[in-house]
C-alpha positions as CSV (number, residue, x, y, z in Angstrom):
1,X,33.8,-19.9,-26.7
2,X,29.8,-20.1,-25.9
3,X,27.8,-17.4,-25.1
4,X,28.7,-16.7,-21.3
5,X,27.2,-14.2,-18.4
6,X,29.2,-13.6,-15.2
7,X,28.7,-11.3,-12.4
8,X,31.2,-10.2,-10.1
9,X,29.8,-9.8,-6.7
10,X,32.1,-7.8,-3.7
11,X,30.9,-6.0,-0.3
12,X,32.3,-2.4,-1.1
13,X,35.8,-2.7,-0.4
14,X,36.1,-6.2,-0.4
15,X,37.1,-9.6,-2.7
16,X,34.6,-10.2,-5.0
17,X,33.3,-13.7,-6.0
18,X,32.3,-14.5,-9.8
19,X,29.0,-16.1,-10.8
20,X,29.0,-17.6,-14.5
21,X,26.0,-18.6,-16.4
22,X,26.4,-20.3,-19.6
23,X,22.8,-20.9,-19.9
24,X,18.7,-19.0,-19.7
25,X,18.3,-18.5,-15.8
26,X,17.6,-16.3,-12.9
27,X,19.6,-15.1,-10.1
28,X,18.0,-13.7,-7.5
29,X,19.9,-11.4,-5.2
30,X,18.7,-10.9,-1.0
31,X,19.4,-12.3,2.4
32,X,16.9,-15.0,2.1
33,X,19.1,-18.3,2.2
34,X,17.5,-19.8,-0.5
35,X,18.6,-16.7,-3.5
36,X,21.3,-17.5,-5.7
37,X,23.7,-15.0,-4.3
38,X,23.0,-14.5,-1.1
39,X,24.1,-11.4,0.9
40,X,25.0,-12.1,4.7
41,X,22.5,-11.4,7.5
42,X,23.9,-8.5,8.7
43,X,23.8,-6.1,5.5
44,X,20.1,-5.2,6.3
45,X,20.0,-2.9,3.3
46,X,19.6,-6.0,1.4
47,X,16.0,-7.5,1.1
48,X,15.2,-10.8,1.8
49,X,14.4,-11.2,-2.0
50,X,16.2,-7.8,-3.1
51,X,16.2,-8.1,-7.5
52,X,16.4,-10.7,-10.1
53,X,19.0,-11.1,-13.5
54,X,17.1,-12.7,-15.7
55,X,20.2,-13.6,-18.0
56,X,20.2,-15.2,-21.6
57,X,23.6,-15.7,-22.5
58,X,25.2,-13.0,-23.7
59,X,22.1,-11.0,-23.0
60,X,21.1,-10.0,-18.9
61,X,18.8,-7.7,-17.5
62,X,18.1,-6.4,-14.2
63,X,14.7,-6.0,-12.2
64,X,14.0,-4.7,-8.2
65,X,11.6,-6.9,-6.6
66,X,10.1,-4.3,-4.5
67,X,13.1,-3.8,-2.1
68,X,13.4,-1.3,0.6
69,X,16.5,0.5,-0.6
70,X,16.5,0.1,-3.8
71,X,18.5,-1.1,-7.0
72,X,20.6,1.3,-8.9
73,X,22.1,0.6,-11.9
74,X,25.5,2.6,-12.7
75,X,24.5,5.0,-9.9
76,X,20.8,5.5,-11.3
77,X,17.8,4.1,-9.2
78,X,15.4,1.5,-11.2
79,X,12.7,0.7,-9.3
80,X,9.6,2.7,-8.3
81,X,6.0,2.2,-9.8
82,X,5.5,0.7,-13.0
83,X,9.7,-0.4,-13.1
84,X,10.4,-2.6,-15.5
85,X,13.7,-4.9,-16.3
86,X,16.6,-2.7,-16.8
87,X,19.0,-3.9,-19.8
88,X,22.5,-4.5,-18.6
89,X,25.9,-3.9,-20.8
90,X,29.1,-5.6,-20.5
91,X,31.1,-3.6,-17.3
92,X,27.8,-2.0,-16.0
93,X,27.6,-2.2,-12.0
94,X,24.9,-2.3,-10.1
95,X,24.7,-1.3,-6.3
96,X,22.3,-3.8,-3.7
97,X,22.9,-2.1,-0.5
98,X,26.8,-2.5,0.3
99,X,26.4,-5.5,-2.5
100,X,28.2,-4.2,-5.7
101,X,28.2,-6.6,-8.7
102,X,29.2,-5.8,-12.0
103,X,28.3,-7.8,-15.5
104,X,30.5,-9.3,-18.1
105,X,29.0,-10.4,-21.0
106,X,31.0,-12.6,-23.6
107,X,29.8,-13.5,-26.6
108,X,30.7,-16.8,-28.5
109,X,31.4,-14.3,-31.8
110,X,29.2,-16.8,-33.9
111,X,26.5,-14.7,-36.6
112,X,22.9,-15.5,-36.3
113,X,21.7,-16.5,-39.2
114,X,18.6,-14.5,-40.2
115,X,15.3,-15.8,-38.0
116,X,13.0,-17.8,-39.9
117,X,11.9,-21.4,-40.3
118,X,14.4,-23.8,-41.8
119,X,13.1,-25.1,-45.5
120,X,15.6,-27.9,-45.5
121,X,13.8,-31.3,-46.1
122,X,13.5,-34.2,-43.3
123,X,14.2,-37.1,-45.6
124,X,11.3,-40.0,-44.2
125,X,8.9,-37.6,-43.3
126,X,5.9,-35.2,-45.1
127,X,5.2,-32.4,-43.1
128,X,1.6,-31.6,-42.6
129,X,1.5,-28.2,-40.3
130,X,3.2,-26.8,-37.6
131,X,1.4,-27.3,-33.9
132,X,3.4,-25.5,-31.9
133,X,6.6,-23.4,-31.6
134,X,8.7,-21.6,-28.6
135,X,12.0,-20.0,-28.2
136,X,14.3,-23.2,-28.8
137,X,12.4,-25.5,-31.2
138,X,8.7,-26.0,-34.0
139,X,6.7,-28.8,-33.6
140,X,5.3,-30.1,-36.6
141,X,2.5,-32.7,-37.5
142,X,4.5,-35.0,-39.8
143,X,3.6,-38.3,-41.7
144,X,6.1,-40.6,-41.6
145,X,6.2,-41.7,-45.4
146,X,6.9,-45.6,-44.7
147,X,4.5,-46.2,-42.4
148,X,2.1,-44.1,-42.8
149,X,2.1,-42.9,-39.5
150,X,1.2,-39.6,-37.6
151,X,4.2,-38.4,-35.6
152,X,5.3,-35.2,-33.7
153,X,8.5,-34.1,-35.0
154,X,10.3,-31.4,-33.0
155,X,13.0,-29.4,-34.7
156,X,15.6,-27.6,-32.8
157,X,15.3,-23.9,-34.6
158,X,18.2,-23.2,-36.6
159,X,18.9,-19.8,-35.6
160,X,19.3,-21.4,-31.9
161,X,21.2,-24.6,-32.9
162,X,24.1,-22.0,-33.1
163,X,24.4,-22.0,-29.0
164,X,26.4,-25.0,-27.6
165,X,23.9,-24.8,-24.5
166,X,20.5,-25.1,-26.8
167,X,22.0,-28.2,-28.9
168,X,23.0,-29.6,-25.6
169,X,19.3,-29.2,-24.3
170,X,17.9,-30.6,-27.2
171,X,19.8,-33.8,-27.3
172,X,19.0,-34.0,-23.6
173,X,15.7,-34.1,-24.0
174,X,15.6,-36.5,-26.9
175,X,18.1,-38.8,-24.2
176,X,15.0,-38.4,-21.4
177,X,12.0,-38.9,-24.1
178,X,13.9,-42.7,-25.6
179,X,14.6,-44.2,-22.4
180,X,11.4,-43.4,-20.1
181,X,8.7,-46.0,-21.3
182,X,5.8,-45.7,-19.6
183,X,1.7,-45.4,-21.1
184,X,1.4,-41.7,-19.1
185,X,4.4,-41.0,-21.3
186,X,4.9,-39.8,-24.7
187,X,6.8,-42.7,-26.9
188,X,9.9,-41.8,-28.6
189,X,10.4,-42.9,-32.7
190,X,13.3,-41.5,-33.9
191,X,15.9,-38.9,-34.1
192,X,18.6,-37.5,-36.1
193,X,20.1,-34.3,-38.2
194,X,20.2,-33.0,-42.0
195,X,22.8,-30.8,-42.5
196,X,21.2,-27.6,-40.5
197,X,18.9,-29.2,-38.5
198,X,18.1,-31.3,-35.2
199,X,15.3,-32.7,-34.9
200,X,13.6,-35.6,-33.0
201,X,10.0,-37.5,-33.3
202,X,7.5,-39.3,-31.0
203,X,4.3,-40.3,-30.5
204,X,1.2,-37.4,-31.8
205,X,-1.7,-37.1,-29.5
206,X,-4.4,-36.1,-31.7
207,X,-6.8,-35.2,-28.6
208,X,-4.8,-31.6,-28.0
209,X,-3.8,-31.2,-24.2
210,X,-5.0,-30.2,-21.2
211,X,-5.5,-26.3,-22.1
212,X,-7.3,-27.0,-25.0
213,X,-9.6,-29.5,-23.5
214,X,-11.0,-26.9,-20.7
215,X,-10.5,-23.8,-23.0
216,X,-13.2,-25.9,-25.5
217,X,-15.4,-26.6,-22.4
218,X,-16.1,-22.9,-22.5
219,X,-16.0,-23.4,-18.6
220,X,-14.4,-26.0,-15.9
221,X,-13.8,-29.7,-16.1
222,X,-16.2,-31.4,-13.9
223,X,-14.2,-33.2,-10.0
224,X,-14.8,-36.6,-11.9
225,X,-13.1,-35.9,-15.2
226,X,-10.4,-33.4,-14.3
227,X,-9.4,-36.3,-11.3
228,X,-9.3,-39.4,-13.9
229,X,-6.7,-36.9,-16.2
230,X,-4.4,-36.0,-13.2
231,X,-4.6,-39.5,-12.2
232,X,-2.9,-40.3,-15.0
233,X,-0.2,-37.9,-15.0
234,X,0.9,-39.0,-11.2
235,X,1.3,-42.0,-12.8
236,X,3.2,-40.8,-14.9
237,X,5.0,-39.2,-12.6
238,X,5.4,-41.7,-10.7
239,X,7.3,-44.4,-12.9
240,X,9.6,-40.9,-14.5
241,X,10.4,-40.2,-10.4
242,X,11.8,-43.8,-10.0
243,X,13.2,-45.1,-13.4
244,X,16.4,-46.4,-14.2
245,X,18.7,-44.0,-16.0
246,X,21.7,-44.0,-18.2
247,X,24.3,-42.6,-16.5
248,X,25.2,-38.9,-16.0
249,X,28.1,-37.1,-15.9
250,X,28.9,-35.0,-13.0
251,X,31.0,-32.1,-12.4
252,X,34.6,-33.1,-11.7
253,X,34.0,-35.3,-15.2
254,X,33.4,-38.1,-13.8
255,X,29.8,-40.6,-14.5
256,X,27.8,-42.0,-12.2
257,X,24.2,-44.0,-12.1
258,X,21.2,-42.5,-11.9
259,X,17.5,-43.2,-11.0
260,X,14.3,-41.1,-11.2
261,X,13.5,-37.9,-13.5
262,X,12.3,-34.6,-12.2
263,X,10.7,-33.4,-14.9
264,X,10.1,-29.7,-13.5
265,X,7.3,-28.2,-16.3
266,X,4.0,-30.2,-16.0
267,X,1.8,-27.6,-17.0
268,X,-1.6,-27.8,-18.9
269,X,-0.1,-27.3,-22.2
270,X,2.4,-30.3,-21.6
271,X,0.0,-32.7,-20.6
272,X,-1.2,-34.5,-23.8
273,X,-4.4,-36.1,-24.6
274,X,-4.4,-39.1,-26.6
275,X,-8.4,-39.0,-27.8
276,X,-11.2,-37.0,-28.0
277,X,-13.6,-39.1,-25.3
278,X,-14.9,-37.7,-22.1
279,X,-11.5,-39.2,-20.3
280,X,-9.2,-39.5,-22.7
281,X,-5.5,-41.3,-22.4
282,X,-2.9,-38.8,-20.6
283,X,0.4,-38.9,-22.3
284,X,3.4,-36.2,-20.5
285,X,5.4,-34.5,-23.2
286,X,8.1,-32.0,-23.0
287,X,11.0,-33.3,-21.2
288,X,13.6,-30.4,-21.9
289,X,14.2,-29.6,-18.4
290,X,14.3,-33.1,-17.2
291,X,17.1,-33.4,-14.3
292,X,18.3,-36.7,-12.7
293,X,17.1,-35.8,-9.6
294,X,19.5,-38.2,-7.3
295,X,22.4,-36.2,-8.7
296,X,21.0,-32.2,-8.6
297,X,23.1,-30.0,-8.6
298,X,26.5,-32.6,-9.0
299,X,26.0,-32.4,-13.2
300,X,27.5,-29.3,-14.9
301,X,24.3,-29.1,-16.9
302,X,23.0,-26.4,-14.9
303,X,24.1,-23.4,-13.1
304,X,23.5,-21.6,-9.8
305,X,20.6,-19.7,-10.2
306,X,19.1,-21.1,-13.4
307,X,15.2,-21.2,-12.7
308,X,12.9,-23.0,-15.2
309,X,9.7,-24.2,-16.2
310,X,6.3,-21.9,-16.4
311,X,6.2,-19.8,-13.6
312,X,2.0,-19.9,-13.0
313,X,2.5,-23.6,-12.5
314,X,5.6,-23.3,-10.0
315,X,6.4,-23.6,-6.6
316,X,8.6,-21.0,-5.0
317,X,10.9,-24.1,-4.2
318,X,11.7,-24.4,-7.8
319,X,12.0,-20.6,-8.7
320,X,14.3,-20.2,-6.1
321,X,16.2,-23.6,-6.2
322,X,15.7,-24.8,-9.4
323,X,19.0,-26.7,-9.4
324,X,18.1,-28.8,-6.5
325,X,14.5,-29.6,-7.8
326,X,13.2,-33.0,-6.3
327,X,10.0,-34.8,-7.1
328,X,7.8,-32.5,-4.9
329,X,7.9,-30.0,-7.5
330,X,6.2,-31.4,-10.1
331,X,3.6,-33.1,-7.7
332,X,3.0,-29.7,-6.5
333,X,2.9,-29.0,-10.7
334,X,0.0,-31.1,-10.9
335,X,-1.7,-30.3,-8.7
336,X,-1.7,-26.5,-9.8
337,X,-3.2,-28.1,-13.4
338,X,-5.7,-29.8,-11.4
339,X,-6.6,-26.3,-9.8
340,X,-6.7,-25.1,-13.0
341,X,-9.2,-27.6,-14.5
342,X,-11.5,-26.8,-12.0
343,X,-11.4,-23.3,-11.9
344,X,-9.7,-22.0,-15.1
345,X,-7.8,-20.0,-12.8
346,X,-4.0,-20.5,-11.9
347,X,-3.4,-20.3,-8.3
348,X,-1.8,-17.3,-7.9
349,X,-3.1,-14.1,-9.2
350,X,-0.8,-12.5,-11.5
351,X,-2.2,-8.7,-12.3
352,X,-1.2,-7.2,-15.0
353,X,1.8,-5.0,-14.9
354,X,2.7,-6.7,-11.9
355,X,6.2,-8.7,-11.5
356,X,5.5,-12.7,-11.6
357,X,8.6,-13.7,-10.0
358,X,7.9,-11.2,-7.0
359,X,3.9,-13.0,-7.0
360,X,5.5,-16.5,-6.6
361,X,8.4,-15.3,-4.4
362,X,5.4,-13.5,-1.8
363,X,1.9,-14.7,-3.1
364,X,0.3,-18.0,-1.5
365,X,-2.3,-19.9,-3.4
366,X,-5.6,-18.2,-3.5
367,X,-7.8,-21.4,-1.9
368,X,-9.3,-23.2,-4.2
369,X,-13.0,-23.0,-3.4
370,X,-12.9,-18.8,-3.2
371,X,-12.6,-20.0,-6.8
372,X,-15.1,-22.8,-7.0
373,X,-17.7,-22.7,-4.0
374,X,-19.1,-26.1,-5.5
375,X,-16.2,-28.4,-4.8
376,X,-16.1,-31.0,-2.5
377,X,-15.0,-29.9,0.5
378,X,-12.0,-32.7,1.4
379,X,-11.0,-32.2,-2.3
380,X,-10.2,-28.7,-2.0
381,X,-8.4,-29.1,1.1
382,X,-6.3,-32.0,-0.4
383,X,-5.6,-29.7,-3.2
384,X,-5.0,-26.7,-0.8
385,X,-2.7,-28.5,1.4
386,X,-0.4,-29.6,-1.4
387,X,-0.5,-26.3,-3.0
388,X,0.3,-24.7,0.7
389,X,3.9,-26.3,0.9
390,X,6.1,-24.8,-1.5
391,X,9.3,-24.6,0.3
392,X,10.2,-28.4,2.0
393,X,10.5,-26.5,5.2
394,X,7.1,-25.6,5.4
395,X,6.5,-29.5,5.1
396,X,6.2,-32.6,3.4
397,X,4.6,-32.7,-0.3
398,X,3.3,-36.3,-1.2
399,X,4.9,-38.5,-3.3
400,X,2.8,-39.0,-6.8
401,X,1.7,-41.9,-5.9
402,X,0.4,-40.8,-2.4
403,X,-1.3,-38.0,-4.4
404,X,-2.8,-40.6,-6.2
405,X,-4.1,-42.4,-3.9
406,X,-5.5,-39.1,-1.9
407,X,-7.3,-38.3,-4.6
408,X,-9.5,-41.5,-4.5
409,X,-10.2,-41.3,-1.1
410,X,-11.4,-37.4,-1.7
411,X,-14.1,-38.6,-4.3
């Protein structure tokens, strides 16, 4: 059996309804329709946006998001200044108002092997040095030994290939990377295992990405230079938000086509830069998260609540509704990395010790030119408009393509 979370949720006194996660997420608990459990409108000791489990199967923790009343775990208020997350063990309850939910955490009884990188040989390729790592998988610089060529080779970590969920990720995203061709788009060369390991290689953009390039300005991209690189990953954007895809399963086991990928983390660091030239190519790497967008929420892929992606570069549409993402998320994506290259700043502020979840469930975009009093003026408004809709009730967000072409008309 996987790794699996589940919390039991019951208004004192009555039937309680389960809650599973089988995979990394958040569930926010409050009255605000759009939380993951969502109290009814008349227990007004519940907050709008009352706390957050931040689960990683068989793992969960607890934080209050500023609530009125409070969040007490096992009888025992946790919030207050400076609160942190609160660790959760299997049968502990916690109390939101007349909400009482209580955790069970089941663990898949499979041994992690001891953390470190896997030595095991890739036969066909020379690794070089490693360029990047995270929680799930190490990117290496690799030369491929027939051709010669320079490739990024991603390896699922072993220590995480254990999970059921992670290997299911990975292969996803290898899935996504092969059949989106596009020149905004990293190209997929090859997959396949060893005995330990997954791994998966594509294209290597020896120009760095987007962080790297206005980190080495030592300053702010210029409107001209940081438009032509956006430009290009609307583009992108635009073809992944439209293309033909393989089928996907959905939850009563049965396939249906698809069309269109959301891919829900554009972020500086995942838009790639294929030279070293004043505007070099744009190429979009990283599609982990990558959802079918036609189908959300009809796949078993993922659950209630999960919530994704880097939160600085998020609307509170995703955070809150990650499951149902649409295209708008990622438009709105981009244009927080276009903020970014002109400013350096993300637009929220995040201070430190402060909660970031609670900053993108309450905090609007700082506008842009409090920032950068030398843009253009229609510019920043084109850039503050997209940033200001990040529920689709508060409005419409451009397609990429209508981004696009916006941000032509604003230079």
């Amino acid at each position: 059996m996987a790794a699996e979370v589940r919390l039991s949720v019951a208004v004192v006194g009555a039937q309680s309804t389960t809650f599973s996660y089988g995979e990394r997420g958040t569930a926010i608990v409050g009255r605000a329709a759009d939380c993951a459990i969502v109290a009814s409108a008349d227990q007004r000791q519940v907050s709008r946006h009352h706390c957050a489990f931040d689960i990683d199967p068989p793992t969960v923790r607890v934080r209050d998001l500023g609530s009125r009343n409070g969040t007490y775990v096992n009888g025992v208020r946790i919030d207050g200044p400076g609160s942190r997350a609160h660790d959760l063990a299997d049968g502990d309850e916690i109390r939101v108002g007349t909400l009482l939910l209580r955790v069970s955490s089941i663990d898949d009884g499979l041994p992690a092997p001891a953390d470190g990188d896997a030595d095991e040989q890739i036969d066909g390729y020379t690794i070089v040095r490693e360029i990047g790592r995270g929680a799930q998988g190490i990117v290496y610089l690799a030369r491929q030994q027939d051709s010669g060529e320079s490739l990024a080779l991603k390896v699922l970590r072993p220590e995480v290939a254990i999970h059921p969920e992670a290997v299911n990720g990975f292969l996803r995203e290898i899935k996504n990377t092969r059949v989106l061709q596009h020149p905004n788009l990293v190209r997929f060369r090859d997959a396949g295992s060893t005995r330990t390991l997954l791994y998966f290689a594509c294209e290597y953009c020896e120009g760095g990405n987007l962080a790297q390039r206005v980190i080495e300005q030592d300053g702010t991209l210029t409107p001209a230079v940081a438009i032509a690189l956006i430009r290009q990953v609307l583009d992108g954007l635009a073809y992944a938000h439209s293309a033909p895809l393989p089928a996907v399963r959905l939850s009563d086991g049965t396939t249906a086509p698809a069309r269109g990928l959301v891919h829900r983390d554009i972020k500086p660091q995942n838009v790639l830069l294929s030279g070293a030239g004043p505007t070099p190519g744009v190429k979009i790497a990283d599609f982990g998260l990558a959802k079918a967008f036609e189908h959300a929420g009809l796949s078993d892929y993922t659950r209630s609540g999960a919530v994704g992606g880097s939160v600085a570069f998020m609307p509170r549409a995703q955070m809150v509704n990650y499951k149902y993402a649409t295209p708008a998320v990622d438009v709105w994506a981009s244009a927080a990395c276009l903020y970014w290259a002109l400013t350096r700043s993300t637009p929220r502020d995040f201070p430190e010790g402060t909660d970031p979840l609670r900053v993108v469930l309450r905090e609007p975009a700082v506008p842009i030119r409090k920032r950068n009093a030398a843009l253009p003026t229609g510019l920043a408004a084109l850039i503050d408009d997209i940033l200001a809709v990040e529920d689709p009730r508060e409005g419409v967000t451009p397609s990429a393509q209508e981004f696009r072409r916006a941000l032509e008309e604003a230079m």
